[in-house]
N, C-alpha and C positions, 0 to 999 in steps of 0.2 A: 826198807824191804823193796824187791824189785818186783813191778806187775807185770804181766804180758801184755803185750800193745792190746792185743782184745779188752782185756780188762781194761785198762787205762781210756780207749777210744770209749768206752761204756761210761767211765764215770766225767769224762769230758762231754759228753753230750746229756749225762743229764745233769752236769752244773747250767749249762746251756739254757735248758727247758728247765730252769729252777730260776731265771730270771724272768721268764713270763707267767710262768706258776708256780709259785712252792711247792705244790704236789704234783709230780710227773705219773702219767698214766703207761700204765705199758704200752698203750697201741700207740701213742706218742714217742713214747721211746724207737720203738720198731721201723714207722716213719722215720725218726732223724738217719736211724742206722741204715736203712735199707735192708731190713731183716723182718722174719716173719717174729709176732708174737709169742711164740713157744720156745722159740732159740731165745729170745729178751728175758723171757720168762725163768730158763735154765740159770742163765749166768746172772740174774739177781739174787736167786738164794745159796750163790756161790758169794756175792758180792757181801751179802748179807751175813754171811758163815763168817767173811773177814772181818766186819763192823765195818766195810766202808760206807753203808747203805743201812737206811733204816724201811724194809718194806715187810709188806701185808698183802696178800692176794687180793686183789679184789681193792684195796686201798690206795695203792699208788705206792711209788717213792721219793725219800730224800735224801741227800748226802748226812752223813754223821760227821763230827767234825773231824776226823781222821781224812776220809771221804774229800770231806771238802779241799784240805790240806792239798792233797794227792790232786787235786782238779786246778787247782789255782799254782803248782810245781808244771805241770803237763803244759797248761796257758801261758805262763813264764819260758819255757822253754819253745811252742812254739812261735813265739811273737818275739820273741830276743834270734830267732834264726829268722826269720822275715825280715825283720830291718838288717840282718846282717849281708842276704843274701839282695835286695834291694842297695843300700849304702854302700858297700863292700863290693860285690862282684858283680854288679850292673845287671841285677834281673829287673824286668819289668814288674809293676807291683802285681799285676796281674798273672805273674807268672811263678806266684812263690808259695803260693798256699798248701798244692799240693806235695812239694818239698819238704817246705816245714812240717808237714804233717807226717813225713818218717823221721826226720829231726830230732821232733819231739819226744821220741820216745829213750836217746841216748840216757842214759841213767847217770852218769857221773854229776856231783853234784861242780866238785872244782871247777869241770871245763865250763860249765854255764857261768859257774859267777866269773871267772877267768874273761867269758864271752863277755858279758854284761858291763865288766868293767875296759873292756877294749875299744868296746863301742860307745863308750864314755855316759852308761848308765840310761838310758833313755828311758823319756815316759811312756810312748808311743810308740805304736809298730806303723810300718806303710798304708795301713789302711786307715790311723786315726785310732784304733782301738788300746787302753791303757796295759801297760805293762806290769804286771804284779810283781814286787820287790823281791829282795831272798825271804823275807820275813810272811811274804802271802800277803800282801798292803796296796791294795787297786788305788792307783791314782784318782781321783777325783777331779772329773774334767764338765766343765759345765758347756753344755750346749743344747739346741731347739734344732727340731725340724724347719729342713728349708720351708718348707708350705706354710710354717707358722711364721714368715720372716714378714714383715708388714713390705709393703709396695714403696719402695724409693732408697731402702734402708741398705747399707753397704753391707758385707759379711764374710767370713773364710771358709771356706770347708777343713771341719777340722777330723771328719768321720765319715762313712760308709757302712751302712748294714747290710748290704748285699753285696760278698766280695767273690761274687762267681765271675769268672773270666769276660762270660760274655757284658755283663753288668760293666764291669771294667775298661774295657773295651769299647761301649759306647761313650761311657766320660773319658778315655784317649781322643777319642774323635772329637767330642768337644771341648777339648784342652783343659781340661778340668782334674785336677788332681791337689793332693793336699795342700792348703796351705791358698788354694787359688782364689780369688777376690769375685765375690758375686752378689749380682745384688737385681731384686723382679722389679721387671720396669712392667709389665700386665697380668692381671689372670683371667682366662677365657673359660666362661660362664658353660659355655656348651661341654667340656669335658676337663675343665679343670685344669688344662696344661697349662703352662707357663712361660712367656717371654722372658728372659733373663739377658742381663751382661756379664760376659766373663772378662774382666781384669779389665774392665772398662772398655773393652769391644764394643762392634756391633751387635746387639741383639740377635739372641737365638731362641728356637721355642721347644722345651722338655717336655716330656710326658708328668701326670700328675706321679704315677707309678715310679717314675725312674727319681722324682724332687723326693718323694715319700722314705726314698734310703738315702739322702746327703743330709748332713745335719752339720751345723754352722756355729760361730762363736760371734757375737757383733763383733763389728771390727772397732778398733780402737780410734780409728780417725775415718774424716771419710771422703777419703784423696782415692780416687781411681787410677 
């Protein structure tokens, strides 16, 4: 069945808000949307009429597994057009989200898997984040926050949770991007920022804020 990108953009942000809490509140909802709580409010006991949502006034929402299904095709589709358009046609990573976010919404099932298998199957989209299979099957990628990295220890950035432009942009400037070798040579007591080497550079110092969205895999050796 085909949704409207409204509906769709709804039950993608509440798989979203379903990984920090199982029960999404409306006025959470409305925040992610940029919408007021009464328009959230309308199109959940629409969502709800479909069974892709299971809610209650006053209770909150969750995806049903139909719901879910439908959140985790939407996730698939935009993260398979991110690295395409990253890999494929030289966007900056920083410059594809809002792309893929009309992308997403193409319906054809073919051209994705067609996609999928062009781009020789990937785990991972340009920002680190896992790719769900045709089957709806999230990779399983193990990694810690940079902040949690002990002092001396080498590591890759294998993720980013904050993939807003500007966010992006300041890891360009610090030549940081997936895949790039880091490792905290101090942490400063007065505000928690951090002295790092990137790929064996000279030392530079991050904010606690901006270490708090990189997240890391040990590194397998520890040759700079």
């Amino acid at each position: 069945m085909k949704y409207s990108t409204s509906k769709e953009n709804y039950i993608k942000a509440i798989y979203h808000l379903e990984q920090e809490d199982p029960v999404v509140s409306t006025n959470a909802l409305a925040r992610q949307l940029a919408t007021k709580p009464a328009s959230v409010t309308d199109m959940l006991k629409k969502l709800n009429e479909q069974e892709l949502i299971h809610y209650e006034p006053y209770k909150g929402v969750k995806l049903t597994d139909s719901g879910n299904k439908l959140a985790l095709q939407i996730i698939r589709k935009h993260r398979l057009w991110e690295f395409f358009l990253v890999e494929k046609l030289g966007f900056g990573w920083e410059e594809v989200h809002e792309i893929a976010e009309e992308l997403e919404h193409i319906s054809s099932k073919k051209l994705i898997d067609r996609l999928d298998e062009f781009l020789g199957r990937p785990k991972t989209d340009p920002h680190g984040d896992p790719i769900p299979d045709a089957a709806g099957i999230v990779p399983k990628i193990e990694k810690r926050c940079l902040l949690d990295l002990p002092i001396g220890v080498s590591a890759d950035l294998i993720s980013v949770s904050n993939q807003s432009a500007d966010m992006l942009d300041l890891l360009r400037h610090h030549q940081i991007e997936i895949g790039t070798r880091l490792k905290i040579t101090n942490r400063f007591r007065f505000d928690h920022s951090l002295q790092i080497t990137v790929q064996g550079g000279p030392p530079v110092t991050i904010s606690e804020q901006l270490a708090a969205h990189l997240f890391v895999a040990w590194a397998k050796d520890e040759t700079d």
